[in-house]
MARDRENGU-760584 format. One line per field, with one value per residue (C-alpha): x, y, z. Coordinates in steps of 0.25 Angstrom, whole numbers. Layout:
BEGIN
px	[X,...]
py	[Y,...]
pz	[Z,...]
//
This chain:
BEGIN
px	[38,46,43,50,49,51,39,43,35,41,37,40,27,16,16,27,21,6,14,22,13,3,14,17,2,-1,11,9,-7,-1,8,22,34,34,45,43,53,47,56,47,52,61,65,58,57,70,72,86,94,90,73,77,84,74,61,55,51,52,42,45,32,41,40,52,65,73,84,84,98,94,82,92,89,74,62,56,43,41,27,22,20,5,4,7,-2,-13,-8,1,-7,-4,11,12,6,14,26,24,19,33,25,35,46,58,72,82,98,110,109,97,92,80,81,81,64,63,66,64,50,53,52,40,40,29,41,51,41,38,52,52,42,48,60,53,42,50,54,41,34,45,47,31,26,41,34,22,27,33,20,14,21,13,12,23,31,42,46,55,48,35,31,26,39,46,62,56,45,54,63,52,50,65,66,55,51,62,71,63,53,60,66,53,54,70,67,57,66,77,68,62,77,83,70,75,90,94,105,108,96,94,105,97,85,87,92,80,70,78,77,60,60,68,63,49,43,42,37,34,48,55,46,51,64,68,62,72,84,81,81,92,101,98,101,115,118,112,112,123,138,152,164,165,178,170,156,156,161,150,140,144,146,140,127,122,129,121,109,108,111,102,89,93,93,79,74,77,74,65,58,57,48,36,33,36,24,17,19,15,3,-3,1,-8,-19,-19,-19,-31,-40,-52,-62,-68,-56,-48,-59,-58,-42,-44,-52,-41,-31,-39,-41,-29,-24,-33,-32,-21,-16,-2,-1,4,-10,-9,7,5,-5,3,16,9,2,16,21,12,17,28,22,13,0,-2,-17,-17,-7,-17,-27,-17,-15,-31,-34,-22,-25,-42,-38,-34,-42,-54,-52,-49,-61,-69,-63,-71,-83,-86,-79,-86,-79,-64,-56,-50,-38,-43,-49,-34,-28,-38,-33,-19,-27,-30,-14,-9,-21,-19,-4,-8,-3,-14,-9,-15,-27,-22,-25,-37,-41,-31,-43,-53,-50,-63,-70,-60,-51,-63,-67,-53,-54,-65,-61,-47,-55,-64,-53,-44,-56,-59,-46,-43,-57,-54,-39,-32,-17,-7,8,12,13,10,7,-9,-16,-3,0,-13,-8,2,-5,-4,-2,-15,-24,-39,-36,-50,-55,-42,-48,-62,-58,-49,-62,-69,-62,-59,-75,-78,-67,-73,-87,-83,-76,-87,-97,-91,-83,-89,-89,-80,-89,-97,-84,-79,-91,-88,-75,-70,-55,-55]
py	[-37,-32,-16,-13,3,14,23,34,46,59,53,39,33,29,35,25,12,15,15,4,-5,1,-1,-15,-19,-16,-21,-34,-35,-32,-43,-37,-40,-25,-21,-7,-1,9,21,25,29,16,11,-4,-14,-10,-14,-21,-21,-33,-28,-16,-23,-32,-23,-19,-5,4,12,24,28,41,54,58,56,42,36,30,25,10,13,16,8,6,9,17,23,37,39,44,37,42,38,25,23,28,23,12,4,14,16,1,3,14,7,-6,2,9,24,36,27,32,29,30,32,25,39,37,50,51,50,65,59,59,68,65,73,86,86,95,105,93,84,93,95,82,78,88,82,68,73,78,67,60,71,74,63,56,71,72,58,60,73,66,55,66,70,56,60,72,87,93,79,84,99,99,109,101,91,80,81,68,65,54,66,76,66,63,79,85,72,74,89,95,88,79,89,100,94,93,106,106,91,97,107,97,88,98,104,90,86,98,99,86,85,99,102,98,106,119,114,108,123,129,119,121,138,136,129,139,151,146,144,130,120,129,136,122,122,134,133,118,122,134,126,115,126,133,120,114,127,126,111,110,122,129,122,122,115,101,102,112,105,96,108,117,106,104,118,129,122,121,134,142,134,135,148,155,145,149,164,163,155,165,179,174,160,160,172,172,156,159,170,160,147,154,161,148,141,152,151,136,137,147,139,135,124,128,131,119,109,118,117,101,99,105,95,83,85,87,77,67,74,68,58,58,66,83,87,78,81,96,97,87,94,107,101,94,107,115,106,113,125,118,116,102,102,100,89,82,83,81,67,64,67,58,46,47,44,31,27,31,22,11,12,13,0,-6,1,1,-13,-14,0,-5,-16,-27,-20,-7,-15,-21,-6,0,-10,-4,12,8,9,21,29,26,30,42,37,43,38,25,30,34,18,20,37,31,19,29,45,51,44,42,58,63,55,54,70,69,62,67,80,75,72,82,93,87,86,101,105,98,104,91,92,80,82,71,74,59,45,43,39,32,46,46,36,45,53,71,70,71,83,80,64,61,72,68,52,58,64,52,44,54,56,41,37,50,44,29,35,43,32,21,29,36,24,14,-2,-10,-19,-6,0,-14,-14,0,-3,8,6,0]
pz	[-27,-15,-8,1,8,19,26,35,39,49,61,60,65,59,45,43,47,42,29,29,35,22,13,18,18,4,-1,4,0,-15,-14,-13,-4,7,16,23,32,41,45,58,72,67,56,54,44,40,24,21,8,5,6,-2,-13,-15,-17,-30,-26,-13,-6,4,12,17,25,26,19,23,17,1,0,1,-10,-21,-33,-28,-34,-23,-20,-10,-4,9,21,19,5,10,20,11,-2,-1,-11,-21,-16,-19,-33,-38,-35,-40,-53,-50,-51,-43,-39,-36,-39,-26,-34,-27,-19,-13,-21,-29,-44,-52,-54,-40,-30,-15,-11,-1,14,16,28,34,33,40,51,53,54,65,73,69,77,87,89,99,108,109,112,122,129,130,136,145,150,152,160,169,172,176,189,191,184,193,193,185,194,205,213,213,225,215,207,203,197,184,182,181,172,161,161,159,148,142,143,147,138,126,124,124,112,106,96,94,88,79,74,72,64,55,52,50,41,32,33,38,47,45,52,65,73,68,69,83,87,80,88,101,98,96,110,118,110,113,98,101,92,81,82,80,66,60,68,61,47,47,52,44,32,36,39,24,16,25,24,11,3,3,-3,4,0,4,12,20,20,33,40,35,38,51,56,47,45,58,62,53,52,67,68,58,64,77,75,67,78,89,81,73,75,89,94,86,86,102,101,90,99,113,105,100,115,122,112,114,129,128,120,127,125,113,105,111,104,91,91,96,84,73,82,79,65,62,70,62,48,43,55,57,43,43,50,62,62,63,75,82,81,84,98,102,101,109,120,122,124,133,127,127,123,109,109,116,107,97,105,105,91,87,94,89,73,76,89,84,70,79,86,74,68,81,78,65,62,49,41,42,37,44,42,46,58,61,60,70,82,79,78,93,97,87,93,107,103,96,82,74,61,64,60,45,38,41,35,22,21,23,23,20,32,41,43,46,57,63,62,69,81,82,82,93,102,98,103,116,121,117,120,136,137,138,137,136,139,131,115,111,116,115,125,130,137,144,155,160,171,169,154,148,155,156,151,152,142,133,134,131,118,112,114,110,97,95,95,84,74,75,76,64,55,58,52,41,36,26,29,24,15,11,7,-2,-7,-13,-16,-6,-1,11]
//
């Protein structure tokens, strides 16, 4: 028996590995022939013809729509990435026992039984920040390289300024950056209108950043474009001798025009006034609310690791930066890197409550932690929910807390500790180090005693 599949999550990182390496796994420990191909920030493990045509039954662990053409024929299996991270024993069942296959025509269409599931408003946003992950992350550590040569490094008029400081700045800031929300905008459009939907939508992002609605203009700017540019490419009907005319230049001539003119009278003004209201409240919080808004940051951020939760505040903090409040995508940072540090360490401490292959996966939760990958930390709350969410909650809570509750700040949106080396970038490094720690010791203090060991639990017959 030969499987052979495709996983693919929005973001392209972890999601689409954690799955196909579960998929791989079990399939193997069950005795059947697996090839995965992952569709991450690459394409890997690419299946030929040759794989394809000789599998029994196809699996795609998917997030987002990809391209079936080479499945026609197949007997093919549609799951989530997170179903097959937590199910993928089950996956592999059902299939075998061919329950909610699907049939893929010549056309790479669903049979009339099937019909392709509907991109949720999640998925178009997530598309957005899919497009505009890069931008973000590339413009943010440039900036805070630029920075490593001092505060003022990067202004002409000051007496400490530098030519490669002020590079880094106008590449990454002035330029990368700055493309942060018109990216968003693009994505979200493209998600619902495809091609039609980026030029509006790249306007209606690059309208938010001048009309000062930032981040949450871009939203509701690329939704409507996207919107708007699907009823017009896909909607209405024209003559087929005037349809590649009418694609090309009345599309995006009316799309862009009608988004454009709701973003300036009408989208524009009150997320401004929104936007700057929520920045001045921010800025104003003192100690006591900035631990209360710390602790909302972690647990989210630990909720649902990587899932809608920790996407939402993340994306929220990132776009505060451009506003210039840069605290909470600090804590965002700390309470990201705890899940998976703080497992790590426990599968040191309490040897005796994980598996040897648990064991095996906390030497890697040392890396994605330090690297801010919080997904790493997901095999183990699938083993083990009710004891383990809770205690990364916990710490991501601790860490998040302290560092809102000290007022550290960090130029840079992403890179773990990594960032930490590059001198200006994190304000009040020791506090931020104190509440990583901090928060890493209460999620292994946490999982070590809630969790049961491993010959207790076999005994029980509890999954392991």
């Amino acid at each position: 028996m030969k499987i052979v599949g495709v996983t693919a999550c929005p973001t392209g990182i972890a999601h689409t590995y954690m799955s196909a390496e579960k998929l791989t796994k079990t399939a193997e420990d069950l005795g059947y022939e697996v090839k995965i191909e992952t569709q991450g920030a690459k394409v890997e493990n690419v299946l030929t013809k040759e794989d394809i045509a000789s599998a029994d039954y196809v699996i795609l662990a998917v997030d987002k729509e990809i391209d079936t053409a080479r499945f026609a024929g197949k007997k093919v299996k549609r799951v989530s990435t997170s179903r097959a991270i937590k199910e993928a024993d089950v996956i592999i069942k059902e299939v075998i026992a061919e329950k909610g296959l699907i049939n893929y025509s010549a056309e790479s269409s669903l049979s009339n039984s099937e019909q392709p599931p509907k991109a949720s408003l999640y998925n178009h946003f997530m598309n957005g920040v899919n497009y505009m992950l890069p931008f973000v992350i590339a413009g943010g550590i440039l900036i805070a390289i630029s920075f490593a040569f001092g505060i003022d490094a990067a202004n002409p008029d000051s007496a400490s300024y530098n030519a490669i400081a002020a590079a880094f700045s106008k590449i990454g800031g002035d330029t990368a950056f700055a493309l942060m929300v018109p990216a968003l905008a693009a994505g979200i459009s493209v998600s619902v209108a495809g091609r039609a939907g980026f030029a509006p939508g790249l306007v209606a992002g690059t309208l938010a950043t001048a009309g000062g609605s930032g981040f949450l203009g871009g939203m509701i700017g690329g939704i409507l474009a996207g919107y708007v540019a699907h009823f017009f490419a896909n909607k209405v009907n024209v003559t087929k001798s005037l349809a590649s005319i009418y694609q090309l230049i009345v599309v995006p001539l009316l799309a862009i025009t009608i988004v454009g003119l709701a973003m300036v009278f009408v989208i524009d003004t009150p997320i401004a006034w929104v936007l700057d209201a929520l920045t001045s409240w921010l800025n104003g919080l003192g100690e006591t609310s900035g631990v209360l808004f710390g602790l909302l940051i972690g647990v989210m951020m630990a909720a649902d690791m990587g899932g809608p939760i920790n996407k939402s505040i993340s994306t929220f903090s990132i776009g505060l930066m451009t506003a210039g409040v840069t605290a909470p995508i600090a804590a965002c940072m700390a309470a990201g890197m705890v899940p998976p540090l703080g497992l790590a360490l426990a599968t040191l401490l309490f040897r005796n409550k994980f598996t040897t292959e648990e064991k095996t996966a906390g030497n890697s939760c040392w890396v994605l932690g330090a690297s801010y990958i919080t997904e790493g930390a997901i095999p183990f709350a699938v083993a083990d929910p009710l004891r383990v969410i809770p205690s990364l909650m916990l710490g991501s809570a601790t860490a998040a807390a302290i560092s809102m509750g000290a007022g550290v700040t960090s130029l840079a949106p992403h890179g773990g500790i990594w960032v930490m080396f590059i001198p200006n970038v994190i304000d009040h490094l020791f506090m931020y180090i104190i509440a990583i720690v901090a928060g890493t010791i209460v999620t292994a203090v946490s999982v070590g005693l809630l969790k049961t060991p491993v010959n207790k639990r076999k005994n029980k017959g509890e999954m392991l």
